[in-house]
N, C-alpha and C positions, 0 to 999 in steps of 0.2 A: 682419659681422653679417647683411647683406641675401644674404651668399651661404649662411649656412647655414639663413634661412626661402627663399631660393629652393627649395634641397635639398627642407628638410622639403616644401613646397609640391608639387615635383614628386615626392617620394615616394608623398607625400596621394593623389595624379592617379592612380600607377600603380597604389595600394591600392584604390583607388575606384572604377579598372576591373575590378579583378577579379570578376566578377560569378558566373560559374559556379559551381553547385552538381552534388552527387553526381549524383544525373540528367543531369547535361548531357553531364559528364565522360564518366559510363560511355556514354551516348550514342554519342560519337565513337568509343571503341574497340568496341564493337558493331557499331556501322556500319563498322567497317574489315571488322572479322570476315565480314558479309555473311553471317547464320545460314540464310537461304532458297539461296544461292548452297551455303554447303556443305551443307545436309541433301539440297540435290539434287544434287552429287556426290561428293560425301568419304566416303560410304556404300558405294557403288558396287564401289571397290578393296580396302576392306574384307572387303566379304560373299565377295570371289570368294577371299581369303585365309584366314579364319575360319571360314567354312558360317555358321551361324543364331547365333554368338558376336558380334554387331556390337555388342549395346547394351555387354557385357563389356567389348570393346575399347576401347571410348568414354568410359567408365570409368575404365580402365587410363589412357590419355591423360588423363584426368582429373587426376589424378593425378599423371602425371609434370608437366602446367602447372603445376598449381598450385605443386609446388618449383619450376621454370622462373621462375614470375611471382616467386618468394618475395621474389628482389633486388630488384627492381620495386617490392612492397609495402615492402618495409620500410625500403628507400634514400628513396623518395622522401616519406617520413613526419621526414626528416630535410634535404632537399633537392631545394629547388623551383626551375625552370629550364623554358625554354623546351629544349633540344638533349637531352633523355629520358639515351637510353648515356650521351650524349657529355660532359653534365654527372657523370652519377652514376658513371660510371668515373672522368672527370677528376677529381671529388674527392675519388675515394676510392683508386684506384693510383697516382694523376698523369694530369699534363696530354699527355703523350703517350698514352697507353692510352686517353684521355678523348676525343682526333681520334680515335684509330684506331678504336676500336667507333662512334665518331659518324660516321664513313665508312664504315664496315660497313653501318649503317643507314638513314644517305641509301641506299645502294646497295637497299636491302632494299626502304624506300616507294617509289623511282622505279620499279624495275621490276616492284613488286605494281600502283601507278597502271597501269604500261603492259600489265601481262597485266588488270587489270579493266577497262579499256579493253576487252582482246577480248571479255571475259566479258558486256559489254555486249553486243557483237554478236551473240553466239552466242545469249542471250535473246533479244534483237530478234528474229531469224533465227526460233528457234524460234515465238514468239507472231506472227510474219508471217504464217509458213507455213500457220497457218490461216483466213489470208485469200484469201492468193495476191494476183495481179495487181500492182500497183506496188509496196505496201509490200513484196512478196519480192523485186523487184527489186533493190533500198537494195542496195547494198555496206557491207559492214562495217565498213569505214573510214571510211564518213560518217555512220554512224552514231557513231562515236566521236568524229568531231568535232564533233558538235553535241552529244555528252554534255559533250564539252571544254571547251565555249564557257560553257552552262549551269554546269556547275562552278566555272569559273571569276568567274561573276558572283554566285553565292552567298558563293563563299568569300574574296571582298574585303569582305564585310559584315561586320559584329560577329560573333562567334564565338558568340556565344547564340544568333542567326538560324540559324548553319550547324548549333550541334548541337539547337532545338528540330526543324529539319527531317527531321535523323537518327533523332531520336524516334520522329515519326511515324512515319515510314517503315518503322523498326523495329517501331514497336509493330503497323502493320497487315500486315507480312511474316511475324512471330510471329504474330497474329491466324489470318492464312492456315494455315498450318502447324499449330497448335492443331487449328481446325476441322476437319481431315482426318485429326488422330488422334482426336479424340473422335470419328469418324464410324465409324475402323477399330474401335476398341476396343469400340463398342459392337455395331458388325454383326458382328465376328469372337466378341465375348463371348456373343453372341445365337446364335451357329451360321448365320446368315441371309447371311453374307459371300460374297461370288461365288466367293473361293477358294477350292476345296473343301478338305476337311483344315487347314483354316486355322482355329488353336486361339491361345487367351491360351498362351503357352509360358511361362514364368517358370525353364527352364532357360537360356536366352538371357544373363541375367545371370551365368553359371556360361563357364568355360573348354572345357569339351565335351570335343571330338573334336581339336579345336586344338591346334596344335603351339605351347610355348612361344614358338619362332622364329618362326612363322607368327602370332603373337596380338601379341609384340614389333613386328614388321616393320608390320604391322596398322597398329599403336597409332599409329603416321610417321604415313599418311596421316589418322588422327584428327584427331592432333594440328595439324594444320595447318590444321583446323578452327577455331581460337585464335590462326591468325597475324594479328599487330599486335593483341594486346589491351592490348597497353603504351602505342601510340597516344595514348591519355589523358594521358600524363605530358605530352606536350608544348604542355599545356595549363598549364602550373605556373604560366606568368606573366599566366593567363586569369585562375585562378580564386581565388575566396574560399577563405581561411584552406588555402592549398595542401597542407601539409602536414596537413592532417587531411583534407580531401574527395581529394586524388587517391588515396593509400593505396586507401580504401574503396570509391574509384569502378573502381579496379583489381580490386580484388578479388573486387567486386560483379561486375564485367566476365565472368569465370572462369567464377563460379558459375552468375549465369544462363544463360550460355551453355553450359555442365556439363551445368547439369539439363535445359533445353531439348535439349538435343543427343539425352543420356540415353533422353527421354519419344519424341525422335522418331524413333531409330534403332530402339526397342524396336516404336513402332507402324508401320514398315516394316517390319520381319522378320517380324514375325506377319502385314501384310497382304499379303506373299508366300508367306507360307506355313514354316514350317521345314523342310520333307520338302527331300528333293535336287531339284526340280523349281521350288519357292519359292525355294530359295538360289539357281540357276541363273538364272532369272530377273531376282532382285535384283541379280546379280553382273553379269547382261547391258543393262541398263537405259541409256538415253541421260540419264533426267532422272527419277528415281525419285518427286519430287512431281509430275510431271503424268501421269504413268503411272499410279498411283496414285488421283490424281483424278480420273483417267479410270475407273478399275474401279470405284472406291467411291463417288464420287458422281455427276460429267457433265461431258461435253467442253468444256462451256460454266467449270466451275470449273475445269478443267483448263489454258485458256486465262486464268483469272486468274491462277493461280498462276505459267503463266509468264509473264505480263504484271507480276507483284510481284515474279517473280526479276529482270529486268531494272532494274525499279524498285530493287533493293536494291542491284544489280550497278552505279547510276550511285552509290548513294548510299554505297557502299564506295571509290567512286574520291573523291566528296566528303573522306571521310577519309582517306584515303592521301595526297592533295593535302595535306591541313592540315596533316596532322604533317609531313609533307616539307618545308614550305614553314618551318616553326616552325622546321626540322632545320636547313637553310641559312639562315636568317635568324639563328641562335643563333651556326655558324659562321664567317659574315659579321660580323658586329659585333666578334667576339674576334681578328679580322684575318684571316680564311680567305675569297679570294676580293672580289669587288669590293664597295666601301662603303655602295652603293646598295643591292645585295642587304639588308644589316643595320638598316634604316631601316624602321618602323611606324610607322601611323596615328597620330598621337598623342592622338586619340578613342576609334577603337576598338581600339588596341591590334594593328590585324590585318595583319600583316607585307606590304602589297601584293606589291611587286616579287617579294618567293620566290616567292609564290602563282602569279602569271603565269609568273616561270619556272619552276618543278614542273611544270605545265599543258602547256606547251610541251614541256620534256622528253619528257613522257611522252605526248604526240604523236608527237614524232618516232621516239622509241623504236617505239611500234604501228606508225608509218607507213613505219617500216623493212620490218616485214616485211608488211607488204602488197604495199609497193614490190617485191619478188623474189617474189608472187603466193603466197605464204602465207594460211592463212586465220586468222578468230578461233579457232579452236582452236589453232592452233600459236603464235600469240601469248599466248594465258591459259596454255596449258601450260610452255611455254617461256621465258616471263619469270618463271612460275610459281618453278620448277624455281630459275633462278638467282636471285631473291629468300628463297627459304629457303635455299639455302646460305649467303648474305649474313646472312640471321634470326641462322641459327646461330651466326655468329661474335659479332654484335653481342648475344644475349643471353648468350653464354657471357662476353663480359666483364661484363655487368652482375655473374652469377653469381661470379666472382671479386674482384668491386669488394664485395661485401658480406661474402665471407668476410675480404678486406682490413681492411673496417672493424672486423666483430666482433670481430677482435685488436686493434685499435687502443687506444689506455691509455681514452683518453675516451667509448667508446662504451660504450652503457649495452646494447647487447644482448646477453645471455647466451651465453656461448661453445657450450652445447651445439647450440642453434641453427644452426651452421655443417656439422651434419652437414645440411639442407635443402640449401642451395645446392652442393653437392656429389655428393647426390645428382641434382639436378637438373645440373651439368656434364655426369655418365656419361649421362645420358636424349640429350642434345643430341647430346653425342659418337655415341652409339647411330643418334639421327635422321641425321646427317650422314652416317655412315658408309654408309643406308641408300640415300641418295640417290646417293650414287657407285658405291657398288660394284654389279658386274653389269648396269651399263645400255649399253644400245645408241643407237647413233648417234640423232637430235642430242643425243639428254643427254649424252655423255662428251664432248662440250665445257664442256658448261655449267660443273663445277665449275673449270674454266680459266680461264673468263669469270667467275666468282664471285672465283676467288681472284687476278685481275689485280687487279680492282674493288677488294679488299683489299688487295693489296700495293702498290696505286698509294698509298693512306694511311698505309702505314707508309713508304714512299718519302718521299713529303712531309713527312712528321712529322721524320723522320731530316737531310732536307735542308735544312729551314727551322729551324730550332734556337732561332730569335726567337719564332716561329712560338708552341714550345710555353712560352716567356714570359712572353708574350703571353696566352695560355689560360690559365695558371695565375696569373696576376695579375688576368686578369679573374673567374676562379671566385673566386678567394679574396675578390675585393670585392661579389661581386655577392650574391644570397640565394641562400646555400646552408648556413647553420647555423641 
């Protein structure tokens, strides 16, 4: 008798931590996204592919996320977990499919943490440069270990600390961003704009001159605009009543950052202008919001803006850390990996030991290539690159763990439903394909380097046979119906 009010007791505890709400949620996956990081360069690749078709494009990725996210929403409305894929595939193909996408994905947060790592730097860098004198001296490698250090003393806290900070953070980087499009829309609406020829266009939302291939190809780099908005799920054993706030903190994820994306690709293309001269421009740009807030309002907001990109660019690694750290704390406890790792606060719920090691990782990862004199752009692009490959894989199984389910006898969602996730496979497969084929040295390794990272997971899964057991014993008892 005393051991099952122990039980109920410690269930009480783990119920009573859950504290997170829809806000907090969507928080985290926002803050992975880093919306000031991509509107100042996800744009860029865009424009030089479409002409004055960017907000179209953005759109279009719109669109294909939101199928992408659809397993997302509607798996985890049904199962809540701290390990995101690794849970919702494992419960719903099996326990082996359940490692391999949750290895897909470790893969995917560590080395998004080590290229936002660089992405630090390369803000730094930028927002120094208008200083000059010491602060452009910093190397960019100590810059990123003092983002390190900071992160990692945030994200040993209670997880409402980590995502109320993300908020902020978020809310004043969106803030920034706003105010620069209400500044364009209204001096380009006014004719008063320094660009000359520079009109409200409202064919911009239209396909144009645009080659289907060329608006497809496009939509990749969009879409990556949206990488880690899934982030949030691995918040499942954070939050209040999981299965109804992560859904809509998913969702909500998407949207805002849809529309927001939407508002500011449209008021970049018009504050370059649409003519061949404004596409060129937009398409040659280093950092499209301080460029920008250099034309339309002053050098001085110019240097906020990249002072809040950076701000964003730690507060994206904030996130990438958590879900990482969530990611291997999930597979550590189900026997993957040493015991320690699997071991949380029993306060606050908050996974130390992953934390420190994610942190770590993805130091050494950046501090790789600095070590053979690479810079922060080769490290953001580059880690870049091989984390959406890894993306790819780890939500294409989400995407098939839900059409899984919707056959399943006891699933209450509508079989027509299944053509979403499906669609959204072809989108992935599309992205993928975009990333390997036709690229030139270093990327035609990366997808090598992506797909070892993968088949080292289905290696292990194959080899350790207890292993997936073990996983599936542990899903089946833990909250996941």
């Amino acid at each position: 008798m005393s051991d099952v009010h122990t039980a109920r007791d410690t269930a009480g505890a783990q119920k009573s931590s859950r504290k997170l709400r829809v806000w907090e949620v969507t928080a985290l996956s926002v803050g992975f996204m880093g919306p000031v990081m991509a509107m100042a360069l996800n744009g860029i690749g865009v424009a030089g592919l479409v002409g004055k078709s960017v907000p179209f494009t953005f759109l279009l990725a719109f669109l294909g996320t939101l199928l992408v996210g659809y397993g997302f929403i509607r798996l985890t409305g049904y199962f809540s977990h701290a390990g995101s894929v690794y849970a919702l595939a494992g419960a719903t193909i099996g326990p082996r499919a359940g490692f391999f996408g949750g290895f897909a994905l470790l893969g995917t947060y560590l080395f998004f943490a080590a290229c936002i790592l660089g992405a630090t730097g390369v803000f730094f860098a930028a927002w120094a440069e208008e200083f000059g004198g010491f602060w452009a001296q910093i190397p960019w490698i100590i810059v990123a270990l003092v983002v390190a250090v900071l992160v990692v003393i945030l994200n040993v806290r209670e997880s409402k600390i980590v995502t109320r900070v993300l908020f902020v953070i978020g809310v004043l980087g969106v803030l920034a961003m706003l105010v620069l499009a209400v500044v364009i829309f209204v001096r380009v609406g006014s004719g008063n704009g320094p660009v000359p020829g520079a009109t409200i266009d409202l064919s911009t939302f239209l396909p144009g001159d645009a080659t289907a291939v060329g608006v497809m190809t496009a939509s990749v780099f969009a879409f990556l605009s949206w990488a880690g908005f899934e982030s949030g799920s691995s918040l499942g054993e954070e939050t209040e009543n999981p299965k109804r706030v992560i859904p809509r903190a998913l969702l909500g994820a998407i949207v805002v950052a849809g529309v927001l994306y939407t508002i500011m690709m449209f008021a970049q293309t018009i504050g370059y202008g649409t003519d061949d001269d404004g596409v060129a421009a937009f398409a040659g740009a280093n950092s499209t919001l301080t460029s920008l807030s250099t034309i339309y309002i002053s050098r001085e907001y110019a240097m906020l803006v990249a002072f809040m990109a950076f701000i964003v660019a730690f507060a994206s690694v904030l996130s990438s850390t958590a879900a990482a750290a969530r990611l291997i704390y999930a597979l550590a406890r189900d026997g993957f990996g040493p015991k320690w790792l699997g071991v949380a606060n029993p306060k606050t719920r908050v996974p130390v030991p992953a934390v420190v090691t994610t942190v770590i990782i993805a130091v050494v990862l950046a501090g790789g290539i600095a070590a053979f004199g690479g810079t922060a752009f080769d490290a953001y692009y580059w880690y870049a690159t091989i984390a959406t490959l890894c993306m790819v894989v780890a939500y294409g199984m989400t995407s098939v763990g839900v059409i899984v389910y919707v056959f399943r006898g006891t699933s209450r969602i509508p079989k027509w439903e299944s053509v979403l996730p499906v669609l959204g496979l072809i989108y992935l497969a599309f992205v993928y394909a975009v990333q390997v084929i036709g690229q030139e040295a270093p990327y035609t390794f990366f997808p090598w380097i992506a797909g070892a990272w993968c088949l080292l997971g289905a290696v292990i899964i194959i080899a350790r046979p207890r292993l997936a057991q073990r996983i599936g014993g542990k899903l089946a008892t833990e909250d996941l119906d």
